[in-house]
N, C-alpha and C positions, 0 to 999 in steps of 0.2 A: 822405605825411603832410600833414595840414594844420592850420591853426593862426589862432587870432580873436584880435586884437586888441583889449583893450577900453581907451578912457582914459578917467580921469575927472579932473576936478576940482574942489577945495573949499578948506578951511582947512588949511594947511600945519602949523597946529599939532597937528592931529588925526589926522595920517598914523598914530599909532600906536595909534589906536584902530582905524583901517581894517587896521590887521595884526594886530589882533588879532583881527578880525571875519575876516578871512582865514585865520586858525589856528584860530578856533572852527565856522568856518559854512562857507566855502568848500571848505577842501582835504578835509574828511570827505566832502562832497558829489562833488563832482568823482573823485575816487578812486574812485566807487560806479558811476561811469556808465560805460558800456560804450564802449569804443575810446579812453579818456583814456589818455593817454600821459608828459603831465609840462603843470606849468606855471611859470611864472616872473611876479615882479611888480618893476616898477622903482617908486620913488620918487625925485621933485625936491621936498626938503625945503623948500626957501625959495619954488618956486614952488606948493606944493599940487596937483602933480600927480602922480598913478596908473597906471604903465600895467601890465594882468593880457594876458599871451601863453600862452595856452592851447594845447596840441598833441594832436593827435586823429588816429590811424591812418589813417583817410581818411575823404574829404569828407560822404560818408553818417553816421558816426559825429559828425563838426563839426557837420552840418545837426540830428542829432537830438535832440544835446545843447541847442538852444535853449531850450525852456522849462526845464529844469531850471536851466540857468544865470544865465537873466534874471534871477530874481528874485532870487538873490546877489552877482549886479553892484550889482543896487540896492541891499542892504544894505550892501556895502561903499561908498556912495556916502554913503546915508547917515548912515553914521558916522564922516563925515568933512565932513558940512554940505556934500555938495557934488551933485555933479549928473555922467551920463554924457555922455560927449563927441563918444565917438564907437566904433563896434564894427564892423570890419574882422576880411575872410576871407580868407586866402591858402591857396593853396599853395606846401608847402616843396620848394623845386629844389636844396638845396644846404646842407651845416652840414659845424661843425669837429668837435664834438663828439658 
């Protein structure tokens, strides 16, 4: 399994417009694409930061999902006035769950 990283950040008072743009725009998309697996999004309320961890069957299915997901990184950035930070690939060695 592997899994991207994305942070962003913006206006801490706006995290909840970014989850809603994550419940309208992102999770329908991502669900559609082949080898998505789950994803997960933290929030730091006070410092307006974002971060979406994406999981993807393996590396082939993480590399292909790039265009489709770019551009709703960016939607979620920008409805939060902010900007991405940064978009890290890993793979996963090791979970609890």
């Amino acid at each position: 399994m592997h899994a991207r990283i994305s942070t962003i950040e913006g206006d801490a008072g706006k995290i909840d417009d970014a989850v809603a743009t994550i419940n309208e725009k992102v999770l329908p998309v991502v669900k559609g694409i082949e080898g998505f697996t789950a994803v997960n999004f933290l929030a730091d309320r006070s410092d307006g930061r974002l971060i979406g961890i994406a999981f993807w069957d393996s590396e082939s299915a993480l590399d292909a999902s790039v265009e489709a997901v770019d551009p709703i990184r960016t939607a979620v950035a920008d409805a939060m006035d902010g900007k991405v930070v940064s978009v890290e690939s890993f793979e996963l060695v090791a979970q609890s769950w």
